[in-house]
C-alpha positions as CSV (number, residue, x, y, z in Angstrom):
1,X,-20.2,29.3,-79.8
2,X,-21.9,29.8,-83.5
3,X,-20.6,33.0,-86.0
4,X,-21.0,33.1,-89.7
5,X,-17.6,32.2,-91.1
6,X,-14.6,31.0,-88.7
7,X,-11.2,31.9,-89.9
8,X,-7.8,29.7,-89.2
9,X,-4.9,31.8,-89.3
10,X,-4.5,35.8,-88.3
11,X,-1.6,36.6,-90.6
12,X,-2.6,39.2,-93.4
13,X,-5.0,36.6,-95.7
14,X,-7.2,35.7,-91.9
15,X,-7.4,39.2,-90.7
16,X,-8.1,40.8,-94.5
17,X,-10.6,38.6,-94.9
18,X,-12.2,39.1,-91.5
19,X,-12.3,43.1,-92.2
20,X,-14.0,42.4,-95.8
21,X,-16.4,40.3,-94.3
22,X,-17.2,42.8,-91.2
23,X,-17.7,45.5,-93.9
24,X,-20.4,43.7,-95.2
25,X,-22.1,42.7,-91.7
26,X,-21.1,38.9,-91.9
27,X,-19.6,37.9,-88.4
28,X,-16.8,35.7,-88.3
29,X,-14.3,34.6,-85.4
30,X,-10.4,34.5,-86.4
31,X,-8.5,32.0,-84.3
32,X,-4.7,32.1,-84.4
33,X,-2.3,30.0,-82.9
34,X,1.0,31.9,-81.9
35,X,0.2,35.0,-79.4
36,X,-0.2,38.5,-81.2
37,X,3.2,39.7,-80.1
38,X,4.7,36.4,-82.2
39,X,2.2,37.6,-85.5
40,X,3.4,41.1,-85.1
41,X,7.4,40.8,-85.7
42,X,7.8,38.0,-88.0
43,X,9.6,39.5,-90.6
44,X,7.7,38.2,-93.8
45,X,7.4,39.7,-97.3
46,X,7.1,43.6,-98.0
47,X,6.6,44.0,-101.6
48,X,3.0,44.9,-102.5
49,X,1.5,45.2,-106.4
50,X,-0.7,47.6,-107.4
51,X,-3.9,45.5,-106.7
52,X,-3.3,44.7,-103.2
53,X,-2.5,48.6,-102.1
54,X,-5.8,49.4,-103.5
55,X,-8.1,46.4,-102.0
56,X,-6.5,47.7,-98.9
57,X,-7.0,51.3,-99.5
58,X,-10.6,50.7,-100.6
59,X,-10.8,48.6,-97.3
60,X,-10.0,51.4,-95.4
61,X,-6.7,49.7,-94.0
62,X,-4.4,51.8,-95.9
63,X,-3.7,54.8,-93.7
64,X,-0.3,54.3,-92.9
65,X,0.7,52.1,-95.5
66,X,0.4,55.2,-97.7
67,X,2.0,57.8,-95.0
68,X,5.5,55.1,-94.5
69,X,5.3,52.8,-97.7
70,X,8.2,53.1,-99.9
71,X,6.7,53.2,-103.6
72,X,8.7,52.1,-106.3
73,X,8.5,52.6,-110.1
74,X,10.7,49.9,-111.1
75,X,13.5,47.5,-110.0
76,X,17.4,47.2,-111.3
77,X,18.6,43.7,-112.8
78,X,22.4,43.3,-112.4
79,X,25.1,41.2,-114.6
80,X,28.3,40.6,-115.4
81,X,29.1,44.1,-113.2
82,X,26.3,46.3,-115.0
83,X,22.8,47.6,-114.3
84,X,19.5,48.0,-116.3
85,X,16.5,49.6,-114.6
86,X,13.4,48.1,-115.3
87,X,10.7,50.7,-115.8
88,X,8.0,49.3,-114.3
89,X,5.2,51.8,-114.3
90,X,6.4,52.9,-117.3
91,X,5.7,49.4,-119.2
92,X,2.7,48.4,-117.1
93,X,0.3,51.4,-117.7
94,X,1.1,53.5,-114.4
95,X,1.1,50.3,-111.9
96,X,3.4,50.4,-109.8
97,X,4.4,48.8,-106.3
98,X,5.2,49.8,-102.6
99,X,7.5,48.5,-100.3
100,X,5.9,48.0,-96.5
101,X,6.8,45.2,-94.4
102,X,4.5,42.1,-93.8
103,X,4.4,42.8,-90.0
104,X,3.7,46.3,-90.4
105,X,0.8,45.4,-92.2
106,X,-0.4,42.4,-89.3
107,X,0.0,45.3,-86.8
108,X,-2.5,47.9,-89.0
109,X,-4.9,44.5,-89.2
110,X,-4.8,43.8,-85.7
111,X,-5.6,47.2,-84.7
112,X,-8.7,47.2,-87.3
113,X,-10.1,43.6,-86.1
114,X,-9.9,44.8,-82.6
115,X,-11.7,47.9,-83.4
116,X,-14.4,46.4,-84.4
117,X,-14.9,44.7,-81.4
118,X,-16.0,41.2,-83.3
119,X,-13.6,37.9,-81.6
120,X,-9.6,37.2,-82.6
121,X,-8.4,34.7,-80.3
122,X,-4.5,34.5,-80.0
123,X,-2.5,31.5,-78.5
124,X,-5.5,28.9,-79.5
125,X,-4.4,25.4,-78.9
126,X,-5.2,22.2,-80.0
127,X,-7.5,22.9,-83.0
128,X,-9.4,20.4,-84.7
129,X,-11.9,20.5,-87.8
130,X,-14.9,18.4,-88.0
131,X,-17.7,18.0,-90.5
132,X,-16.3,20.1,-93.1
133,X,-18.0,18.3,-96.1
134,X,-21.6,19.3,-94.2
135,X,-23.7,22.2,-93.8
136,X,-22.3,22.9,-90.4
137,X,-18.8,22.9,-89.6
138,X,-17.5,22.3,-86.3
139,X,-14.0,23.6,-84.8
140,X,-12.5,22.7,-81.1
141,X,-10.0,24.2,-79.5
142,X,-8.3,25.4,-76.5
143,X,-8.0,28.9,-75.4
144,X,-6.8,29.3,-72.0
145,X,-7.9,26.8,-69.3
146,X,-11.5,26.9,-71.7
147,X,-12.3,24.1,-74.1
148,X,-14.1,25.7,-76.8
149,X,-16.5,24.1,-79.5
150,X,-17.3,26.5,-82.9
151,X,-20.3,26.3,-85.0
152,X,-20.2,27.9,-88.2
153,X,-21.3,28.1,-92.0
154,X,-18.4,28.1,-93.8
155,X,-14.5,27.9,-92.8
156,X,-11.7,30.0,-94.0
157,X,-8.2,28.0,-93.8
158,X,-5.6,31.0,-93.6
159,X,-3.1,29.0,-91.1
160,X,0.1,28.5,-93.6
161,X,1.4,25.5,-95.2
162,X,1.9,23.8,-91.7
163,X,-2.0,24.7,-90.5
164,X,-4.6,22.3,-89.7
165,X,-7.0,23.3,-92.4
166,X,-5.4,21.3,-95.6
167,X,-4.4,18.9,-93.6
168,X,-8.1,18.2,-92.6
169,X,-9.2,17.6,-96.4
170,X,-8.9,13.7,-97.2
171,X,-6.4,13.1,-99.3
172,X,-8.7,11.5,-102.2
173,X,-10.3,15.2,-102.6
174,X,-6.9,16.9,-103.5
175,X,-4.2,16.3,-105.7
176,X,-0.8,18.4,-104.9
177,X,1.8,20.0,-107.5
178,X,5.2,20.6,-105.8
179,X,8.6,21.7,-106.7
180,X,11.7,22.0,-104.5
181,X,14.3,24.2,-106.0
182,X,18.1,23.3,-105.5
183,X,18.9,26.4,-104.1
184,X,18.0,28.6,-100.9
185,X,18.6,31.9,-99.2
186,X,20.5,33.9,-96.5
187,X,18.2,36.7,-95.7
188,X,19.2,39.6,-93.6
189,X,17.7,42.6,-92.1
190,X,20.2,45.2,-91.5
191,X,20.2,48.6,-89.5
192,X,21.1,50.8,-91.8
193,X,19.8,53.0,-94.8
194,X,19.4,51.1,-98.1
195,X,21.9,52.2,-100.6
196,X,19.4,51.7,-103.1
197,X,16.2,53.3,-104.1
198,X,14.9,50.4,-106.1
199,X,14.9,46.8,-105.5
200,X,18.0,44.7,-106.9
201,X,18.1,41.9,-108.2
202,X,21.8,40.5,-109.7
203,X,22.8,37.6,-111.3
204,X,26.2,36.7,-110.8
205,X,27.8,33.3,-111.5
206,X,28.6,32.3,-107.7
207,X,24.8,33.1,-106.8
208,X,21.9,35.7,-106.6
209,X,22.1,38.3,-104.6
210,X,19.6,41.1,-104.0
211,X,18.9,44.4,-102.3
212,X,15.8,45.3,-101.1
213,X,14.3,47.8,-98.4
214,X,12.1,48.1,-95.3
215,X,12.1,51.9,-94.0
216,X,14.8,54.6,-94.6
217,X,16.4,53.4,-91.6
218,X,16.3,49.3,-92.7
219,X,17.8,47.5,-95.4
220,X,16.9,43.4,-96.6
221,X,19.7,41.7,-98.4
222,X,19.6,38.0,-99.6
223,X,22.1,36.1,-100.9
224,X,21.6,32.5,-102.8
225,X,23.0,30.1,-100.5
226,X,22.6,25.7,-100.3
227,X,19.5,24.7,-99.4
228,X,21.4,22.4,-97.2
229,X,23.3,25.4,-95.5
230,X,23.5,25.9,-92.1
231,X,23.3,29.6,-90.8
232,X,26.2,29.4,-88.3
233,X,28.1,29.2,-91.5
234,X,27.3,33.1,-92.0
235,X,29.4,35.3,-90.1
236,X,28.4,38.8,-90.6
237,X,31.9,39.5,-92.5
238,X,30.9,36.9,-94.9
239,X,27.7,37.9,-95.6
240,X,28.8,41.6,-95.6
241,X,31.7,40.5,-98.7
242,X,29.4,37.9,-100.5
243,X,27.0,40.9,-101.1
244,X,30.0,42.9,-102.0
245,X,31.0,40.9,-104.3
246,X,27.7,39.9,-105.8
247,X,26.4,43.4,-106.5
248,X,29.4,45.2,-107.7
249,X,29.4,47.0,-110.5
250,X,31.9,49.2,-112.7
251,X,30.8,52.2,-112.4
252,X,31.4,52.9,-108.5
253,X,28.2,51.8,-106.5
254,X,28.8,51.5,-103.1
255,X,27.2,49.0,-100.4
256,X,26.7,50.7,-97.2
257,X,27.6,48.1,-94.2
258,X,25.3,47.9,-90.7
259,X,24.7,46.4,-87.9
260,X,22.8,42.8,-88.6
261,X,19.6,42.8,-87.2
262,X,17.9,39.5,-88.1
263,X,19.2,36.8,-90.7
264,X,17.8,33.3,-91.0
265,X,18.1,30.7,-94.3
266,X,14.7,30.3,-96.3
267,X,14.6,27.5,-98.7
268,X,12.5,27.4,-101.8
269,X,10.3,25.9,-103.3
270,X,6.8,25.5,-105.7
271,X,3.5,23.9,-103.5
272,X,0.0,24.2,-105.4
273,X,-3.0,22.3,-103.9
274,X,-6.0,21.5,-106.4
275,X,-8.9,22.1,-105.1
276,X,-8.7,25.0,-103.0
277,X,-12.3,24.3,-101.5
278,X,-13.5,21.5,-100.1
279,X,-17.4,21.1,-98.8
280,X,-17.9,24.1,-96.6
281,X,-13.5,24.2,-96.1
282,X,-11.8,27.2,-98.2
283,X,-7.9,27.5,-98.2
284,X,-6.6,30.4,-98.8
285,X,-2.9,31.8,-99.2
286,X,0.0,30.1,-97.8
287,X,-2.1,26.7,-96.8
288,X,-2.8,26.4,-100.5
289,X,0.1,27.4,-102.6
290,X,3.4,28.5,-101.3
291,X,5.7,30.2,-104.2
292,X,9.7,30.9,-104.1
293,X,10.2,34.5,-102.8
294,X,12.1,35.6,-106.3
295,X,8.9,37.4,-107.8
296,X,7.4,38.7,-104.7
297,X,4.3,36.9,-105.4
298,X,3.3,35.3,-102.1
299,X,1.5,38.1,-99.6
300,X,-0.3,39.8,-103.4
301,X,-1.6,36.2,-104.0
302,X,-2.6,35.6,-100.6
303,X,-4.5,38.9,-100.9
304,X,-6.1,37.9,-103.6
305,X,-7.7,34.5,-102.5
306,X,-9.3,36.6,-99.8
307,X,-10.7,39.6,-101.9
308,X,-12.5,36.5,-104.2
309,X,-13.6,34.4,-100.8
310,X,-14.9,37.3,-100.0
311,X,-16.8,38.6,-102.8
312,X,-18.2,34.7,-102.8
313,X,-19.2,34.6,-99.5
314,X,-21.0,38.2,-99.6
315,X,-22.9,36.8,-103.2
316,X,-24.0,33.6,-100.6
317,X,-25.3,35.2,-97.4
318,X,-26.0,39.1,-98.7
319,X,-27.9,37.7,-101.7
320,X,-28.1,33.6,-101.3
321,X,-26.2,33.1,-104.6
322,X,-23.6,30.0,-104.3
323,X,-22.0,30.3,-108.2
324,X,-18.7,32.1,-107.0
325,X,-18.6,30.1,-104.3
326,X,-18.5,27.0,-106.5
327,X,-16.0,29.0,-108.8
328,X,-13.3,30.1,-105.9
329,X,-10.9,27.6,-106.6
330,X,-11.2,27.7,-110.5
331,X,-11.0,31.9,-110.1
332,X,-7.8,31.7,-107.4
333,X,-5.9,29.0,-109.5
334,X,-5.8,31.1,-112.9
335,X,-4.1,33.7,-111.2
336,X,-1.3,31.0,-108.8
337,X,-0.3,29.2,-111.9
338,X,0.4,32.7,-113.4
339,X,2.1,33.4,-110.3
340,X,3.9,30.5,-109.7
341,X,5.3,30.4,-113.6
342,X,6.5,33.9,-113.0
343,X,8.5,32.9,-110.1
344,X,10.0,30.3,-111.0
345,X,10.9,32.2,-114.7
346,X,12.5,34.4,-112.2
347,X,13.9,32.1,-109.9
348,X,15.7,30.3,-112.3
349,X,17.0,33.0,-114.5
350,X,18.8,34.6,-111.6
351,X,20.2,32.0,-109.1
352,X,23.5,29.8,-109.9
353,X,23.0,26.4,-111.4
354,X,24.3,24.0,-109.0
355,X,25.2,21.5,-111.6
356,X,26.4,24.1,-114.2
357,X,29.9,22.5,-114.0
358,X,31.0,23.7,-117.9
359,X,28.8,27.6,-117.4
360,X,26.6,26.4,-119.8
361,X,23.3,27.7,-118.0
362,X,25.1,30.9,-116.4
363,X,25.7,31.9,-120.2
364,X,22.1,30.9,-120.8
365,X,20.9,33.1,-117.8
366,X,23.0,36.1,-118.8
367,X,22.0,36.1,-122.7
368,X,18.4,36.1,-121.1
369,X,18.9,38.9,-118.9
370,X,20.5,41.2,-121.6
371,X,17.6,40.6,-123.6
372,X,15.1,41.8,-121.0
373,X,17.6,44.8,-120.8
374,X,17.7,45.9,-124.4
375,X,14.0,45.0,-125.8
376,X,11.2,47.0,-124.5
377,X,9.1,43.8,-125.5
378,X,10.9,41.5,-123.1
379,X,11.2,44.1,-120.3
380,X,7.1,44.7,-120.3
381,X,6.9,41.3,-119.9
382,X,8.5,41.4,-116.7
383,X,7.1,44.5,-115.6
384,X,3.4,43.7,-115.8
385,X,3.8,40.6,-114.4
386,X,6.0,42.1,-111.4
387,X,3.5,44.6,-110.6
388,X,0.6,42.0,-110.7
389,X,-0.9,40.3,-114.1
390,X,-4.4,41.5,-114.7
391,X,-6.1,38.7,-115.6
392,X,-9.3,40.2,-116.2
């Protein structure tokens, strides 16, 4: 087989890209590993900025997104049993950003790759990448009972932090920035209406906890946990009056209980890989940078690689320019680091010291936070970088 660009990986980064490219005529093959009925129900993130709704409105992948996503205007920061809304279109110039779960947007991308007709392979096994560094990479695999050998120009590594695509860079060619953060998360999905209409996000000195929404009918809830926790250790009555606890406040709010759907522990952590190119091998999303879930940065970065890969590779074969192809990774890392300082701002401004035996930090983190609450100068800061920082 021979195609234009072959894509790793058919989460939301693979399959964007794939529908950017086919909008400009360049064929590509997206090979994923795990069937499509695995892609389509693993609950992933569902915060989108401002930027990302519109590359996928202008896309033309937007329909639904804008008939069921749940937009937001800003987000609620909780201490020491009070609340302080965060206007976020209000400090960011209008931008604002919409709540639609990851595998609601898979499904929507599925449907649009298949409509097109051009090849998504589910289930491929065994994958291997060979002459990446020359003009003409070469992919095997195994789909079915069929072995399977891929020519192509240029190769698109979407498959995750565990993929084959990083992996397949030599070591010498990349230097990695990590950070793993002494804390992790119980996250929940619940059957039953949120009792919020905006994300929150509270600090309280036993651990984070936060509120955040899927559909009318669907509530997620996290709560900061060990990152050496167990899940068995959650009963639903314990998770049900840790998030009680955490988000009360004095003036009467009431958490609505439901039947647990889902819950799982995430931990966190801080992954940058420099470069993000190698030869004719571009890594984009997950397989190049991975970023703790506190600012909601992950999917909007991911989407961003993509949009730039893509505007590089329509410059090469549309008009046989190379120069943003050269500049991918220099273009994608401004915006991660941004990212990635964001998050971890976040992350650690919200979530329980470990080692805070005296409540030196917790009265660190909650002089921080009533700052952000009561100056407008603070507060934007968070805002625009919440709803996407516009580097540009």
């Amino acid at each position: 087989m021979r195609t234009q660009v072959a894509i790793v990986g058919a989460g939301p980064s693979g399959l964007l890209l794939a529908h950017l490219l086919h909008l400009q005529g360049i064929e590509s093959v997206v090979l994923e590993r795990q069937s499509r009925e695995y892609v389509e129900h693993r609950v992933r993130a569902g915060v989108l900025e401002q930027g990302t709704v519109d590359t996928l409105r202008a896309a033309g992948l937007a329909d639904r997104l804008l008939r069921e996503g749940l937009v937001h205007h800003g987000i609620e920061l909780r201490f020491t049993r009070h609340a302080h809304r965060i206007a976020l279109s209000e400090l960011s110039g209008g931008r604002s950003i919409t709540i639609y779960g990851q595998q609601e947007l898979v499904k929507d991308l599925v449907r649009a790759r298949l409509e097109t007709g051009r090849a998504l392979y589910f289930q491929v096994a065994d994958l291997s990448l060979d002459q990446v560094a020359g003009p003409e990479p070469v992919l095997r695999f195994r789909h079915g009972d069929r072995a399977v050998e891929l020519h192509c120009d240029f190769v698109a590594g979407c498959d995750g932090f565990h993929g084959v695509c990083r992996k397949s860079i030599p070591a010498s060619e990349q230097q990695v920035f990590h950070y793993d953060y002494p804390y992790a998360w119980v996250g929940v999905l619940a059957a039953v209406a949120p009792s919020t209409d905006e994300v929150i996000y509270a600090h309280h000195e036993d651990g984070l906890a936060m509120h955040s929404l899927r559909s009318p009918e669907l509530s997620r809830l996290y709560l900061q946990c060990s990152p050496h926790d167990v899940i068995a250790h959650w009963s639903d009555d314990r998770i049900w009056s840790e998030l009680h606890r955490r988000l009360a406040t004095d003036d009467g709010w009431v958490l609505q209980e439901g039947p647990i759907l889902e819950k799982s522990i995430t931990a966190m952590r801080s992954f940058v890989v420099e470069p993000m190119q190698y030869g004719r091998l571009f890594l984009a999303g997950d397989s190049a940078h991975i970023v703790p879930p506190t600012g909601a940065k992950g999917l909007n970065l991911a989407v961003s690689d993509v949009r730039a890969l893509a505007d590089a590779l329509s410059e090469w074969f549309v008009h046989g320019r190379d120069e943003l192809l050269a500049q991918y990774s220099a273009t994608c890392l401004q915006r991660v680091w941004r990212a990635q300082h964001f998050s971890a701002w976040m992350t650690q401004m919200l979530h329980r010291a470990p080692d805070d035996s005296t409540g030196f930090m917790h009265r660190l983190q909650v002089s921080h936070l009533r700052y952000i609450a009561q100056s407008r100068a603070a507060a934007t800061s968070l805002a625009e970088n919440y709803v996407g920082y516009d580097l540009a």
